[in-house]
N, C-alpha and C positions, 0 to 999 in steps of 0.2 A: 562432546555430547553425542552419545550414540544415537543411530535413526531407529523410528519403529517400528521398522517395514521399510520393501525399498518397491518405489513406484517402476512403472514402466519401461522398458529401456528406453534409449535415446532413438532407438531405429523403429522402436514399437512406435513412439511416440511422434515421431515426426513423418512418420510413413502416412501420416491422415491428412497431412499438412501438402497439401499440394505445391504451392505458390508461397510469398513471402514479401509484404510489402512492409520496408522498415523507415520508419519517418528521417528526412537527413536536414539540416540547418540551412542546407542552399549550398549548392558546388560542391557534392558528395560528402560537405562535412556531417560528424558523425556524434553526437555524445555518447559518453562510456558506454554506456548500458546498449543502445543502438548498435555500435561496435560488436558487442558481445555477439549479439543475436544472430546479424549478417551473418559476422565470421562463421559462427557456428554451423547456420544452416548452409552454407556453404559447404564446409567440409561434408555434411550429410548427403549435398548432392540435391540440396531445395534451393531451385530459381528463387533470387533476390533481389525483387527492385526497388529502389529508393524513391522517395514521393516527399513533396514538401507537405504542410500543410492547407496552403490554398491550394494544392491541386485534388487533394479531398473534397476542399468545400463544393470545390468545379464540378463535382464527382466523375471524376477520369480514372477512376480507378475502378475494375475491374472485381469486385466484391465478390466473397462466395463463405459461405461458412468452414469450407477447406482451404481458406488462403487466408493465413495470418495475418493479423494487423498489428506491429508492435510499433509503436510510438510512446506519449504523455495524454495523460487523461481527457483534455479536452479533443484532440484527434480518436482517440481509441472509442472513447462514446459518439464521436462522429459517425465513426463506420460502423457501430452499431443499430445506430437509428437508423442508417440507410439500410442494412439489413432486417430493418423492422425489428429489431431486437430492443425492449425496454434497459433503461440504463439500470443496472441493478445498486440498489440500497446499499449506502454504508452504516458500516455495523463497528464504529469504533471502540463501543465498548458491551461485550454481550453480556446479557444480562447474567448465563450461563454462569461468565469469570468475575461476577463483581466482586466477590468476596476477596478476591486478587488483586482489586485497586488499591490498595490500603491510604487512600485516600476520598476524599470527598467530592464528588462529580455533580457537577449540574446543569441545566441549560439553560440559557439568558438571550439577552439578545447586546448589542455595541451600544445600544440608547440606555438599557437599566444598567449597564457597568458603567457605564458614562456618568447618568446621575449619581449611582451611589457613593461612586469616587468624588463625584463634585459637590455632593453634601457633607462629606465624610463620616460617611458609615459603613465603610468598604473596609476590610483589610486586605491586606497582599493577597493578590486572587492569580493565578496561571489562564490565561484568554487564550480560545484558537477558535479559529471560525467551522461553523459547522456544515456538513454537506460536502459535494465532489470537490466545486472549485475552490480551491482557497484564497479567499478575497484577501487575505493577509499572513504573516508567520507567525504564530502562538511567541507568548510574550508576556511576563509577566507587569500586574501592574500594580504598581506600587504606592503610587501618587499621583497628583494631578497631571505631572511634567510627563510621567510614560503615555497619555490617551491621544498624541500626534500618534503615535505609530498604528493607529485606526485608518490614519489616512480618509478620502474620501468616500470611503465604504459605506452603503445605507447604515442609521441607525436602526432600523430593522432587522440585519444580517443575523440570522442566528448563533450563539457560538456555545460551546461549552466553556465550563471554570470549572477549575480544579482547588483543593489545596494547595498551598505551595509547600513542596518537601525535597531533599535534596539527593540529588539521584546521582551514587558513586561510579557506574558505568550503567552503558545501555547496548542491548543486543537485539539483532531480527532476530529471527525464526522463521527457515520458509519451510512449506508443507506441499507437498503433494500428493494428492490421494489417500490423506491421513499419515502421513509417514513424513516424518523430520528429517530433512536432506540435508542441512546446512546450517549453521549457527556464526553470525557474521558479528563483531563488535561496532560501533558509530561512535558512539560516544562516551569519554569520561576514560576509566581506566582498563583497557583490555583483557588484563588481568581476573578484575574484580567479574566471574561467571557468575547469571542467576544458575538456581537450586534445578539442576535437570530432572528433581521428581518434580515437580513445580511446573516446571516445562511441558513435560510430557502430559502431567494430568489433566495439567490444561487444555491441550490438542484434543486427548481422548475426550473429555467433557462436552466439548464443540462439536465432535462427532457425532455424540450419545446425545445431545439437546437438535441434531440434524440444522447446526449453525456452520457448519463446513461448509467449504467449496472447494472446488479439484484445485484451485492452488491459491496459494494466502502468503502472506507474512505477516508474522505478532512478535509486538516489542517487548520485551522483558526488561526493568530493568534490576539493581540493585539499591535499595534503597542507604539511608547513614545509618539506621538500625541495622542494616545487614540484611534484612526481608526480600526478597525478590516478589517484583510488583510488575503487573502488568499495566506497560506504555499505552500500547493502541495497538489491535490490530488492523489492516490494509488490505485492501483486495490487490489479486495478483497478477489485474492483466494490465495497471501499467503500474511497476513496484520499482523501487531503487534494490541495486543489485548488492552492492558493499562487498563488492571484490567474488561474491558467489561464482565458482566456478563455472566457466559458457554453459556446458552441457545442461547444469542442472537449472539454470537461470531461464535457460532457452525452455525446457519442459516444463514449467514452470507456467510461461504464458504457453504454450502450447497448450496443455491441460488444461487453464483455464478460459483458454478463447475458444476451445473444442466445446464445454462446457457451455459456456455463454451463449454460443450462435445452435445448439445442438448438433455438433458435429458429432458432440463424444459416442451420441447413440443411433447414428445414422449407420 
């Protein structure tokens, strides 16, 4: 899939980044994506220190909106609030692309899936919890035997349901600065690509409805009709990478944590 544009270099881009704090597991370990980032701003020549996440909560960390925070979502919106920074809104499904769900979406809560399943007036419904944290993994449910995997979750939790429809591969899409940098497979068959007019109109749409942010990823996938349908899109300042080349990984939250804290226009 070709890009639309090509964002900022890696030197433009990381030159605003003064400092570099990357979340580590305890005893310099590191997951993938974490990995990435270090290495990379390293070779750029950006100071990198590793921080658990209680040393956040401690707040011993040295915060600035020129020194990056990459870690997982609940640290990332940590150092945001301490920066005084509002946790920004997810937007899994813009209203912009609904015509690209080609599915049925809605919002419930764990207690109305629960009852309608336990009356039986439900059919096979796709469950994920709604909002930052995800109190559970989306999961389809089918019967009464799937509503354990709710777990202890309020039944108030909000979640979305979907249709259930059978998705023959799934692909990101990250974006920066409107420009499509990379196209990763997850899931199902590598092969099977969505429609890159599909792709891109979609980007552009998000731009033109001002539902952008300097850096994102959206799921695409392939439906058994063959349709390409939009998964969900993510915000990009703590995103699974799927093999995404360092550079463009690392710009990626860079742009969007410059964004976030107002560095981009400082």
């Amino acid at each position: 899939m070709s890009r639309r544009g090509a964002p900022a270099s890696a030197r433009t881009v990381s030159a605003v980044i003064r400092r570099a704090f990357v979340q580590e597991k305890g005893n310099g370990r590191l997951d993938p994506e974490m990995r990435q980032v270090a290495e990379e701003l390293r070779r750029r020549g950006v100071p990198v220190d590793l921080f658990t996440e209680k040393r956040l909560l401690r707040r011993q960390l040295a915060l600035a909106p020129d020194t990056l925070v990459a870690g997982y979502v609940p640290v990332v919106l940590g150092a945001l609030q301490q920066l005084g920074v509002p946790a920004p809104e997810p937007d899994d499904y813009p209203a912009c692309l609904r015509a690209l769900l080609h599915r049925r979406i809605w919002e419930s809560t764990v207690g109305e899936v629960e009852g309608a399943e336990n009356e039986g007036r439900s059919a096979a419904v796709f469950v994920k919890p709604k909002g930052r944290v995800k109190q559970f993994t989306g999961f389809v449910v089918e019967s009464r035997a799937d509503l354990w995997r709710f777990g202890s979750v309020s039944r108030r939790q909000l979640v979305y349901c979907s249709d259930v429809v059978r998705w023959v591969s799934e692909h990101r899409v990250f974006v920066i600065d409107g420009a499509i940098v990379g196209v990763r497979p997850y899931e199902g068959d590598p092969a099977v690509k969505p429609d890159e007019g599909v792709v891109a109109g979609a980007v552009s749409a998000l731009g033109a409805a001002g539902a952008a942010v300097a850096g994102f990823g959206i799921d695409f996938g392939v439906l058994a009709s063959g349709a390409t349908a939009l998964v969900e899109r993510n915000d990009g300042f703590s995103l699974g990478s799927y093999g995404l080349p360092d550079a463009l990984y690392t710009d990626l939250l860079i742009a969007r944590w410059r964004e976030l804290t107002g560095a981009a226009s400082a």
